[in-house]
C-alpha positions as CSV (number, residue, x, y, z in Angstrom):
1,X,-17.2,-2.2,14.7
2,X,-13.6,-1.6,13.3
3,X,-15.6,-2.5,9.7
4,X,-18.2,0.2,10.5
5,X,-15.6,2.8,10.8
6,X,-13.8,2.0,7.8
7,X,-17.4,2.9,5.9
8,X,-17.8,5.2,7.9
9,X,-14.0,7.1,7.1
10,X,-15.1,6.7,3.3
11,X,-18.2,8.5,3.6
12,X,-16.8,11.3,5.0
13,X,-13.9,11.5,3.3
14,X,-16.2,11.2,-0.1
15,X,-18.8,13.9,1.4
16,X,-15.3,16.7,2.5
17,X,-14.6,16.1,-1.7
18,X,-18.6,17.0,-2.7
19,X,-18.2,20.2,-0.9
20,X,-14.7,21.0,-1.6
21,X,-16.2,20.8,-5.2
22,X,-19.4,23.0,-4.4
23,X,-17.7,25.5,-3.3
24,X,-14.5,25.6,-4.8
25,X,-12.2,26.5,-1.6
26,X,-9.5,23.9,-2.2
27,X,-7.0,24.4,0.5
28,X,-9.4,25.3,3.3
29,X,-10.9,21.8,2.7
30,X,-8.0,19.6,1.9
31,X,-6.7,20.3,5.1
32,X,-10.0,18.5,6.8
33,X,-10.0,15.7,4.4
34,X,-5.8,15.5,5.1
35,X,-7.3,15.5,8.8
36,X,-9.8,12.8,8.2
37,X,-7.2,10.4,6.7
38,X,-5.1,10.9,9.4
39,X,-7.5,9.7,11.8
40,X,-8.6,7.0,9.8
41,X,-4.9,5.9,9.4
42,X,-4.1,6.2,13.4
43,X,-7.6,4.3,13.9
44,X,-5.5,1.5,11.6
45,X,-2.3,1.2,12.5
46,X,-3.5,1.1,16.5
47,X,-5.4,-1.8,14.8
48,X,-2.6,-3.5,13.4
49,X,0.1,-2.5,16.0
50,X,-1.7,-3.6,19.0
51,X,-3.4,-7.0,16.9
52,X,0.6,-7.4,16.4
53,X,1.3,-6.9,19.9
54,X,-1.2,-9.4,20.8
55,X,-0.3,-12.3,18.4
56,X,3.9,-11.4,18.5
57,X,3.5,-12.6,22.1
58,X,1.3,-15.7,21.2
59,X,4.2,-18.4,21.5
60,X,3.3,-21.2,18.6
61,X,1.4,-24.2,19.7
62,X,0.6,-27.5,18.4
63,X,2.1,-26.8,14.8
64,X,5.5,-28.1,15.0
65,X,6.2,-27.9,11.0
66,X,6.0,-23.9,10.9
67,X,6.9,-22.8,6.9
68,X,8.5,-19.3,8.8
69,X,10.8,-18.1,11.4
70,X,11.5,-14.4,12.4
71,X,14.6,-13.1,13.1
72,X,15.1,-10.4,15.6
73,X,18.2,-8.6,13.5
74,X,15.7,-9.2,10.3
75,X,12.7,-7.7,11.5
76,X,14.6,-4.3,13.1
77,X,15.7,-3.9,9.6
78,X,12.3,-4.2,7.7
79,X,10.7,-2.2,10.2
80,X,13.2,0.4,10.4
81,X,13.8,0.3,7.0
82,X,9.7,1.3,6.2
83,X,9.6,3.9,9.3
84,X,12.5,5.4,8.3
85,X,11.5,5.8,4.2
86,X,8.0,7.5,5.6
87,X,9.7,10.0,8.3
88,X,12.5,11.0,6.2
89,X,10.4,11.4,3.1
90,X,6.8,12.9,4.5
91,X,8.8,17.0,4.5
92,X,8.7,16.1,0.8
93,X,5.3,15.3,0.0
94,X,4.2,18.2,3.2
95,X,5.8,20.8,0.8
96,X,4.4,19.9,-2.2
97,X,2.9,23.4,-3.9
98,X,-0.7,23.0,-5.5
99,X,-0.6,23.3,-9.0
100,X,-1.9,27.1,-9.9
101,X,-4.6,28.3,-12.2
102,X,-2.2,29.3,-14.7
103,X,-0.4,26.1,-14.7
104,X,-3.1,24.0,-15.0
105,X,-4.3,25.7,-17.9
106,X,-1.0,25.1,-19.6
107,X,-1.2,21.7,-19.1
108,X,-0.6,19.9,-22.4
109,X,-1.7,16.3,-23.0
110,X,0.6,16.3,-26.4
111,X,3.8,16.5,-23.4
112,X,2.0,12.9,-22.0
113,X,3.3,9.8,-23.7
114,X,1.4,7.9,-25.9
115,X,1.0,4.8,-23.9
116,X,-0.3,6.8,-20.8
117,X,-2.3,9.2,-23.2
118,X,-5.7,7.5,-22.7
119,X,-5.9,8.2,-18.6
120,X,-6.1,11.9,-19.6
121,X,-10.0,11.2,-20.6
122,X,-10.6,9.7,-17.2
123,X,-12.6,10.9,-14.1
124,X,-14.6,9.4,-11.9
125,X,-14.7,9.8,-8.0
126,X,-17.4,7.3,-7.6
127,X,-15.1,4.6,-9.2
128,X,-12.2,6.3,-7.3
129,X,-14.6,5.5,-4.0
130,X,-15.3,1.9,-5.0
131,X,-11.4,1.7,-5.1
132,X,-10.8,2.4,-1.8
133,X,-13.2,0.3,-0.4
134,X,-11.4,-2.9,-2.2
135,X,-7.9,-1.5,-1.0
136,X,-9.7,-1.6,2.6
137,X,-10.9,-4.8,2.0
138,X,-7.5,-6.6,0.9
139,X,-5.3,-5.1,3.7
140,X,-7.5,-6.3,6.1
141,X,-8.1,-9.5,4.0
142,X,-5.0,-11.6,5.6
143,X,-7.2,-11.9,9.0
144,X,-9.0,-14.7,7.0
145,X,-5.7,-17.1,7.6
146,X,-6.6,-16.6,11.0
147,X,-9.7,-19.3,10.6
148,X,-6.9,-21.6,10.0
149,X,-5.6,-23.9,12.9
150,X,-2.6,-24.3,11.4
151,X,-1.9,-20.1,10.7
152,X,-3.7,-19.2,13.8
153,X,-1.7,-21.3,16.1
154,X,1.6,-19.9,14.0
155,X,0.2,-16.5,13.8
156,X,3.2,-14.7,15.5
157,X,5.1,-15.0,12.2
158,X,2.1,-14.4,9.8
159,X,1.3,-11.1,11.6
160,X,4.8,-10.2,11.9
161,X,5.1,-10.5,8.1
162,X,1.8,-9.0,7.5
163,X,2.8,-5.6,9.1
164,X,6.1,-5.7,7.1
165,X,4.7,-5.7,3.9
166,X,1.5,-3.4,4.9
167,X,4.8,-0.9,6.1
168,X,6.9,-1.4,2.8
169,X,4.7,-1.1,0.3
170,X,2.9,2.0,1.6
171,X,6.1,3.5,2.1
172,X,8.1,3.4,-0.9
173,X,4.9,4.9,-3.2
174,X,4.9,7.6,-0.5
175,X,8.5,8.2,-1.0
176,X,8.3,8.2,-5.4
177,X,5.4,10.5,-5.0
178,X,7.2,12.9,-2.9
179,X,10.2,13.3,-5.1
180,X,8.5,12.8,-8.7
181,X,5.4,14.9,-8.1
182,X,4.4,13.9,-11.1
183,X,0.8,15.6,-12.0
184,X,-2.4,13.4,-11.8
185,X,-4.5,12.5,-14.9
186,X,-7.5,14.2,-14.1
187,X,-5.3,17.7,-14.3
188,X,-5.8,17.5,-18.0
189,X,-9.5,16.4,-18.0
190,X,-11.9,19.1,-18.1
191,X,-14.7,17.3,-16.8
192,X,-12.7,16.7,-13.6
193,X,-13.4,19.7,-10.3
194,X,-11.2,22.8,-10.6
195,X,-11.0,22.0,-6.8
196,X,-9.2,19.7,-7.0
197,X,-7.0,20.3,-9.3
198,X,-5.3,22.3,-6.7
199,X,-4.6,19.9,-4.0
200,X,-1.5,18.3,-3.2
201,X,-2.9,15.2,-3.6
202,X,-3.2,16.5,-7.6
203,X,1.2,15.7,-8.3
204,X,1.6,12.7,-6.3
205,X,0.6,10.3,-9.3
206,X,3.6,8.4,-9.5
207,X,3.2,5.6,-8.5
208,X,0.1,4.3,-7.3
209,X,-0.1,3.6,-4.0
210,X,-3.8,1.6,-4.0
211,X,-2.1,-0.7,-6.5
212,X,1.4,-1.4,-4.5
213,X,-0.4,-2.3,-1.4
214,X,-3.2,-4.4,-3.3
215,X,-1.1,-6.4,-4.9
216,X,1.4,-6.9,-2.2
217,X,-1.6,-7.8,-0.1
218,X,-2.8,-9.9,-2.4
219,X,0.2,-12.0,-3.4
220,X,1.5,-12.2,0.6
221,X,-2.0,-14.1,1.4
222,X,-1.4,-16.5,-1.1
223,X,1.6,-16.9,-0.7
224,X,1.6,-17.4,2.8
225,X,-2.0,-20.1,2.4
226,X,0.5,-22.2,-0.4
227,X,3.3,-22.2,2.1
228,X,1.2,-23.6,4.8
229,X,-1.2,-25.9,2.5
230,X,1.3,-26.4,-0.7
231,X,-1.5,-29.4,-1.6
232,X,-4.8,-27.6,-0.9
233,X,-7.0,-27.5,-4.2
234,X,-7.9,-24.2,-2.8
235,X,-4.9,-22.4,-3.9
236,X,-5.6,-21.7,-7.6
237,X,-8.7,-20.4,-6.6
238,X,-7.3,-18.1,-3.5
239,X,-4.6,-16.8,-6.2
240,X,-7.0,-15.9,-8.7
241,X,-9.6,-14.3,-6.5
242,X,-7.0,-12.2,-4.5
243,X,-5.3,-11.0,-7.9
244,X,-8.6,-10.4,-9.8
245,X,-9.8,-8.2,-6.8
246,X,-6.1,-6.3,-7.0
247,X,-6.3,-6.0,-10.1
248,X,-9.7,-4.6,-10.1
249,X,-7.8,-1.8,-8.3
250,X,-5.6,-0.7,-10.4
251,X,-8.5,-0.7,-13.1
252,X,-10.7,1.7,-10.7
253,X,-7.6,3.9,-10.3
254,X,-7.3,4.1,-14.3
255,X,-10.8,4.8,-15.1
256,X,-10.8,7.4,-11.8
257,X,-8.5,9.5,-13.3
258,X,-6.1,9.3,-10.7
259,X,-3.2,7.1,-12.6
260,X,-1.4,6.2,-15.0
261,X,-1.0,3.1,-16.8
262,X,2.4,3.2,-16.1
263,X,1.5,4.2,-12.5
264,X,-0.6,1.3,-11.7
265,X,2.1,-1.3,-13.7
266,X,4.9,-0.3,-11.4
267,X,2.5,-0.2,-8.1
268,X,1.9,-4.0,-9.1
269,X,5.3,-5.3,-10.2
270,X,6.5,-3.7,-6.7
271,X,3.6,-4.8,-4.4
272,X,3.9,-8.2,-5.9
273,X,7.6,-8.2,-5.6
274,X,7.2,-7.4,-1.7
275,X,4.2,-9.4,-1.3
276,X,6.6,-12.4,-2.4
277,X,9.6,-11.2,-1.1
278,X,8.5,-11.1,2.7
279,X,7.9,-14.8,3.4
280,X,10.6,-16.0,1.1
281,X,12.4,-14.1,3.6
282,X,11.4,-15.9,6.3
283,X,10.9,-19.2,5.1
284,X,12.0,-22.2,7.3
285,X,14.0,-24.5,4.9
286,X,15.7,-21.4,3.0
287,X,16.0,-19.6,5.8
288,X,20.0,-18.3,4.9
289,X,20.3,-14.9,5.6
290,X,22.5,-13.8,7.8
291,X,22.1,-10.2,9.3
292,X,24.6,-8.9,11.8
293,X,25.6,-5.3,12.8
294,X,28.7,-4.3,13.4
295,X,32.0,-2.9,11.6
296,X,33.4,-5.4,9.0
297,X,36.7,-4.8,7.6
298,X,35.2,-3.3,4.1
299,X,33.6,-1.1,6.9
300,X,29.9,-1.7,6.7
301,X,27.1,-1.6,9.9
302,X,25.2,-3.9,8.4
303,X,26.5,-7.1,7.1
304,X,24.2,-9.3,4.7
305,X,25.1,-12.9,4.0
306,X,22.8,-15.4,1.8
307,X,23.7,-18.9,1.8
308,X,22.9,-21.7,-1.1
């Protein structure tokens, strides 16, 4: 069911762009597709909060050896941390102004660096489609650990760490985008809509947010699978397949005409970074940070301490 709505959300997010195009009345329309999103993404976060809910209260059974451990200090801090980046930053991308006729006509590919010079040739919202449908697919990907006994019976932790990176590495692309604004490839293309051209969604290239969570989804499920099966012959196979599928992402995004290279290479370096970073974080055996709150003497709240 959940599946069926995802399609469903596409479609009608993909049929709002056809006749936003048709009949060229940009703002009216964005505001309907900004709508649609919206209840898509509430239809997805109740999804993972409650599924969190659920499993958080799931005390671990039968699997003595867990590779993770949550911290309660930790946790308010990741969380808080990737709230707090999307409240504080969303006036940002609210009060981005659509790019005018006039400017968009003025757009000059010769101001565009050389190595990003070949996405201005790119558009395609069918490919841009297919792309989001894969970034669906690999954030709801890390439910396959669930047919695990060993993750399923453990999956307080695992779901735990699965929101925290979903969190972080939507939010910091949604914070770059707000402040860069950086104009969208298919600005310069003149095969590409006039419609839209003059959304919002039009300067909030930098940097790609498909990519950042792709990747981070990508490298959290296998890291996670080695952690828990550091001998299975399965893991060369689960690394390659979730990277080729993210990677596949960012080439959709490129050929779109909604990226830059240099968009889609930071979006992976960060998602990979967070999709690492969050069960290293957590691991058992190298489990040394200390968080604590409070006034130190140098006068910090927040006091980070990492043992060797």
């Amino acid at each position: 069911m959940f599946g069926k709505r995802v399609y469903i959300q596409i479609i009608n997010v993909t049929a709002l762009y056809e006749l936003a195009i048709r009949t060229n009345k940009p703002a009216a329309l964005e505001q309907s597709i900004n709508l649609c999103k919206i209840k898509f993404s509430l239809r997805l976060w109740s999804f993972i909060f409650f599924t969190s809910i659920l499993f958080f209260s799931w005390q671990s059974s039968g699997y003595s050896q867990s590779p993770y451990k949550l911290d309660f200090a930790k946790e308010s801090i990741f969380f808080g941390a990737s709230l707090g980046m999307g409240v504080l930053t969303f006036p940002l991308n609210d009060d981005i102004e659509p790019l005018m006729i006039d400017e968009i006509n003025n757009l000059n590919r010769n101001d565009v660096n050389k190595f990003d010079s070949g996405a201005l040739y790119n558009y395609s919202a069918t490919e841009g489609n297919i792309s989001d449908i894969l970034l669906y697919t690999l954030i709801l990907s890390p439910a396959l650990l669930a047919l695990s006994d060993d993750t399923r019976n453990e999956f307080s932790p695992v779901i735990t760490m699965y929101v925290e990176t979903l969190l972080l590495s939507a939010a910091i692309p949604f914070v770059t985008k707000g402040i860069t604004q950086r104009v969208r490839p298919f600005a310069y293309n003149d095969n590409a809509p006039l419609s839209i051209k003059q959304t919002k969604n039009a300067k909030r290239s930098f940097f790609s947010g498909h990519t950042t969570i792709s990747f981070a989804m990508a490298v959290f499920v296998s890291t996670v699978y080695s952690d828990y099966y550091p001998d299975s012959d399965w893991k060369p196979v689960i690394w390659a397949g979730s990277l080729a599928l993210a990677t596949t992402v960012g080439v959709l995004r490129y050929s779109s005409g909604s990226h830059f290279p240099t968009d889609i290479i930071t979006g992976a370096l960060v998602g990979s970074a967070i999709g690492y970073l969050i069960p290293f974080m957590h691991r058992t055996e190298i489990n040394k940070l200390n968080v604590s709150f409070g006034v130190s003497r140098s006068g910090s709240l927040i006091n980070f301490n990492y043992h060797f």
